[in-house]
C-alpha positions as CSV (number, residue, x, y, z in Angstrom):
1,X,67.3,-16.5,67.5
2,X,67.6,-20.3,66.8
3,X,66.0,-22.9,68.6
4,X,69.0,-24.5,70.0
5,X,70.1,-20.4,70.9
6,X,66.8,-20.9,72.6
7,X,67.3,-23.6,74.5
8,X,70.8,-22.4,75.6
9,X,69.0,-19.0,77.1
10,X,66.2,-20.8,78.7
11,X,68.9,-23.5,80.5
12,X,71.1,-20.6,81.8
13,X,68.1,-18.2,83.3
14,X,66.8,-22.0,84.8
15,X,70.2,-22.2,87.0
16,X,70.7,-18.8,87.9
17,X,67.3,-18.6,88.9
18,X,68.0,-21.4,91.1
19,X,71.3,-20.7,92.4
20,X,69.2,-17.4,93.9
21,X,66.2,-19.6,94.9
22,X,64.5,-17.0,93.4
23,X,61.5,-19.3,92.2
24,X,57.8,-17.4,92.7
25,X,54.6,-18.5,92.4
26,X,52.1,-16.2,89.9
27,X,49.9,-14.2,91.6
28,X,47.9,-13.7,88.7
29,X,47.1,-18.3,89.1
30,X,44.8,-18.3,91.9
31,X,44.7,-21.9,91.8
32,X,48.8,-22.2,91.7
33,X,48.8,-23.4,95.8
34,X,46.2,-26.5,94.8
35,X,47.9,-29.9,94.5
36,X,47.9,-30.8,90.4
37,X,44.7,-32.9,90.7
38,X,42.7,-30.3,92.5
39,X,43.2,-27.9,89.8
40,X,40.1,-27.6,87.1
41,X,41.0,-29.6,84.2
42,X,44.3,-30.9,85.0
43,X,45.5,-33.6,83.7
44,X,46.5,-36.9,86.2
45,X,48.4,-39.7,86.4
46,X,50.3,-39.8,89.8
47,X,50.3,-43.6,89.4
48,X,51.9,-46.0,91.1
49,X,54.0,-43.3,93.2
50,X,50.5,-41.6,94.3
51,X,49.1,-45.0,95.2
52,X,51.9,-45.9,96.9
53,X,51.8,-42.8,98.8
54,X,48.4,-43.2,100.3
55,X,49.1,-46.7,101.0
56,X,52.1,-45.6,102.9
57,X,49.3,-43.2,104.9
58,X,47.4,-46.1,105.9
59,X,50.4,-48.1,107.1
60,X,51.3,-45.6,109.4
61,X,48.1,-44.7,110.5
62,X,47.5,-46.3,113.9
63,X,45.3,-49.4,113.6
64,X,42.9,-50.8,116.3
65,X,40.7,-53.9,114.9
66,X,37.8,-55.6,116.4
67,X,35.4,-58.8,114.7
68,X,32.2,-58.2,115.6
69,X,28.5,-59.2,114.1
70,X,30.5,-60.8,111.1
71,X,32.0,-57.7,110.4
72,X,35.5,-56.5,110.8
73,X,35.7,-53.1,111.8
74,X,39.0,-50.9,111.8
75,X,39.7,-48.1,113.2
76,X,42.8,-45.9,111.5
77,X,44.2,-42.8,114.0
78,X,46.5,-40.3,111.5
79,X,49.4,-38.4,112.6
80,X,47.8,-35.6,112.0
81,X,44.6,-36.4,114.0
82,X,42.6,-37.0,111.4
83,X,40.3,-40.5,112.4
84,X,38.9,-42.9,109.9
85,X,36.6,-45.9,110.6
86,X,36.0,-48.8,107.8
87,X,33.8,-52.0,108.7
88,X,34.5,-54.9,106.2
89,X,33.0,-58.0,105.7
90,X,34.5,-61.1,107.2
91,X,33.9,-63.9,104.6
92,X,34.0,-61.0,101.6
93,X,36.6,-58.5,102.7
94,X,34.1,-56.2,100.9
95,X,33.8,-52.7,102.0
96,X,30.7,-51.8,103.9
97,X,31.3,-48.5,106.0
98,X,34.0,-46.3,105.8
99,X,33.4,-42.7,107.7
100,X,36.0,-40.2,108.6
101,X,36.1,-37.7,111.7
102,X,37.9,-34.4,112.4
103,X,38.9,-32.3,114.9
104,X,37.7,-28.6,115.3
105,X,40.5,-25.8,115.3
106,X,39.8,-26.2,119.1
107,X,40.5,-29.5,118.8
108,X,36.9,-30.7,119.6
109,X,36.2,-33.9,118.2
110,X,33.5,-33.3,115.7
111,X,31.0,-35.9,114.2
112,X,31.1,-39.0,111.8
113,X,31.0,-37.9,107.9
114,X,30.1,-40.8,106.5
115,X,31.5,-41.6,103.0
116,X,30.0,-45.1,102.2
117,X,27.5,-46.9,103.9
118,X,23.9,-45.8,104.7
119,X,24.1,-42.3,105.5
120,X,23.5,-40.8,109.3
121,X,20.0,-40.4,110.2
122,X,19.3,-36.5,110.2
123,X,19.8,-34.8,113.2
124,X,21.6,-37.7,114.6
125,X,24.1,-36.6,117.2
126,X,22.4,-33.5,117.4
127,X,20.4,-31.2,119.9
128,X,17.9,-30.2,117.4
129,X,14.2,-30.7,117.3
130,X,13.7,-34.3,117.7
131,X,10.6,-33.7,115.6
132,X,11.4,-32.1,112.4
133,X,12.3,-35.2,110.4
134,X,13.1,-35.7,106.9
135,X,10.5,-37.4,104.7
136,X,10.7,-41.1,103.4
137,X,9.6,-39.7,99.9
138,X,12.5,-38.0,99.7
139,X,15.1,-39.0,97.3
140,X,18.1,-40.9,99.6
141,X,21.4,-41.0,98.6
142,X,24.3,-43.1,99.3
143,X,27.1,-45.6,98.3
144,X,27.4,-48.9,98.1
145,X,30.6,-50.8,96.9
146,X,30.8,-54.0,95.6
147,X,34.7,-55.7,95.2
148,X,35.0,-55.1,91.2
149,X,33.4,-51.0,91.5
150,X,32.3,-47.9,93.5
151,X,28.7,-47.6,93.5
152,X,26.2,-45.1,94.7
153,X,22.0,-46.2,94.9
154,X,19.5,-42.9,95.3
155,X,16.5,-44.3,96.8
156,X,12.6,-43.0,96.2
157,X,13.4,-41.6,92.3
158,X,10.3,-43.3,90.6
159,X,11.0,-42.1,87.0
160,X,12.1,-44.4,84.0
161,X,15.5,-44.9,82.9
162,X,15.2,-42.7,79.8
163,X,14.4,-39.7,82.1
164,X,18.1,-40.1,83.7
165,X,21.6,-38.7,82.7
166,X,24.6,-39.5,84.4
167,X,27.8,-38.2,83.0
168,X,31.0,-36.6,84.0
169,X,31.9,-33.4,84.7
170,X,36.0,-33.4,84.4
171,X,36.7,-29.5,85.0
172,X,35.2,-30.1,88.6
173,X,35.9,-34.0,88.6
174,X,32.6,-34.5,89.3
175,X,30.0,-37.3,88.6
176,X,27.0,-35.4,87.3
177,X,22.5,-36.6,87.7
178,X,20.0,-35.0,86.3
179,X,16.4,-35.6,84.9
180,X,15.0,-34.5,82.0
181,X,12.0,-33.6,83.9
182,X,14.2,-31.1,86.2
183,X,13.2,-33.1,89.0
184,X,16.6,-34.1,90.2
185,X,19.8,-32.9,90.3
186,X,23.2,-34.2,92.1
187,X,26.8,-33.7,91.8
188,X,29.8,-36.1,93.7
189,X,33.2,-37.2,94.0
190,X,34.6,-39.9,93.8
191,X,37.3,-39.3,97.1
192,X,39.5,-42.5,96.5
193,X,40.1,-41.3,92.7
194,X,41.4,-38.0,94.3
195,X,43.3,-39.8,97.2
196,X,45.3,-42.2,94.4
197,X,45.6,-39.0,92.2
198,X,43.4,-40.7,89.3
199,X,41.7,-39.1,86.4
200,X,37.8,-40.0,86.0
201,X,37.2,-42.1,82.7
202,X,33.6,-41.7,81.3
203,X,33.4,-45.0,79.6
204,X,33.6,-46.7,83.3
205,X,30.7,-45.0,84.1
206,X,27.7,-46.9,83.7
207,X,23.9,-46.8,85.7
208,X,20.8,-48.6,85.7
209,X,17.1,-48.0,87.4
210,X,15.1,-50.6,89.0
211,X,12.3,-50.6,92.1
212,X,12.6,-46.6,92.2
213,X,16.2,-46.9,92.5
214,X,19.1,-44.8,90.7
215,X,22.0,-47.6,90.3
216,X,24.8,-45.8,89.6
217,X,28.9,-47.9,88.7
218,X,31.9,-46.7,88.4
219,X,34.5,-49.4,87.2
220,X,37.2,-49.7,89.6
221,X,40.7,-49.0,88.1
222,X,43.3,-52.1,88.5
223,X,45.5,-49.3,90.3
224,X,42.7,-49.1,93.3
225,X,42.4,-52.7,93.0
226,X,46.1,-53.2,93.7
227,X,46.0,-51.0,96.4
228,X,42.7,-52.4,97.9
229,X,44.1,-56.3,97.9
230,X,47.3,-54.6,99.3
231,X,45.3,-52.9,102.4
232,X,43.7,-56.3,102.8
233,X,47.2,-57.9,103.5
234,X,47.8,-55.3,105.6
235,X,45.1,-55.8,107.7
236,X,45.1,-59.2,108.5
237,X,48.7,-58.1,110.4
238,X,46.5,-55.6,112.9
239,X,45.7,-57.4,116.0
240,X,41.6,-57.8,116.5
241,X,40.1,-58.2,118.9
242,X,36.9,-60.7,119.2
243,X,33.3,-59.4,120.3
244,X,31.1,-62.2,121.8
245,X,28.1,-61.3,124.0
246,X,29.8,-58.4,125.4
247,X,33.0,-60.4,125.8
248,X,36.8,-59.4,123.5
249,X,38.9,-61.7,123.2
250,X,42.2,-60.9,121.1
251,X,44.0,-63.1,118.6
């Protein structure tokens, strides 16, 4: 058979196949119900059109704004019930909390994950022993933005730089620590990279040590920074309301 006999065979099994609608997924792909960047080494690149669609999420999230402490906080409710709670900066517009919360299959309200900021005390919200407590040697982990890239700091690692490696793991889209010394170990996401449907890029990966702490970049792509200075824009369209002593005022 030639290759344009090919092509010809191919083409007509295509539209009788969809005339029937009778399309199936493989049951011998497991992973065939994941969205394309959720499966183990698949290749990305939703682009613009997957930025724009979680931008479009945002925009018809329901906003509730409020200035407070030099800080604007927003508060984003989700048609499907999902909640999300950022607090920016007011001079900056730089990203200083952003935490998500869910609702049980009950639909309990359950607690605040956060996803940057300083993390949640242990325990906190909790009815557990008020005495067990995690201790400050302990290495502490959390992110940290800054306008230009994502960031993460782990606190209390007191080893030199050499000791460190910090790469990534694309088959699990992960960001990968580990010492030489076996003494630490960590894997993370990067969510916004999954929400914008962006592949991770080793050579914007970059870290650095200093006062026992594990610095830790990633490069922001100029897709997320579109998207960011578009959410800003946004924003400044949500009424806020003013916190003074107690007192809101809205503008």
């Amino acid at each position: 058979m030639s290759v344009d006999e090919g092509r010809m065979r191919w083409r007509r099994e295509w539209e009788r196949a969809s005339a029937q609608n009778t399309f199936r997924v493989s049951r011998k792909w497991p992973l065939a119900g994941r969205l394309p960047w959720q499966r183990p080494g698949a290749r990305l690149g939703g682009g613009k059109m997957a930025v724009t669609g979680w931008l479009e999420s945002l925009r018809a999230a329901e906003k509730t704004a409020l200035l407070q402490d030099g800080r604007r906080k927003v508060h984003y409710l989700f048609p499907d019930g999902k909640e999300m709670a950022e607090e920016y900066d007011e001079k900056t517009s730089e990203l200083l909390v952003r935490k998500w919360r869910l609702k049980s299959a009950l639909g309990a309200l359950g607690q605040w994950q956060v996803e940057v900021g300083e993390p949640a005390p242990p325990g906190a919200g909790s009815l557990g022993p008020e005495l067990i407590k995690e201790s400050n040697a302990n290495p502490i982990f959390m992110r940290k933005d800054t306008k230009m890239s994502f960031q993460w700091r782990i606190r209390n690692l007191p080893y030199p730089k050499d000791v460190y490696s910090v790469c990534v793991d694309q088959t699990e889209r992960r960001i990968v620590v580990r010492t030489t010394n076996k003494k630490y170990y960590k894997k993370f996401s990067i969510p916004d990279l999954d929400r914008y449907q962006l592949p991770l890029d080793a050579s914007l990966l970059s870290f650095a040590h200093a006062n026992c702490t594990l610095i830790i970049s990633y490069q922001k792509p100029k897709e997320v920074l579109l998207a960011e200075s578009e959410l800003q824009k946004e924003l400044k369209n949500v009424k806020t309301a003013h916190s003074t002593d107690g007192d809101c005022k809205t503008q």
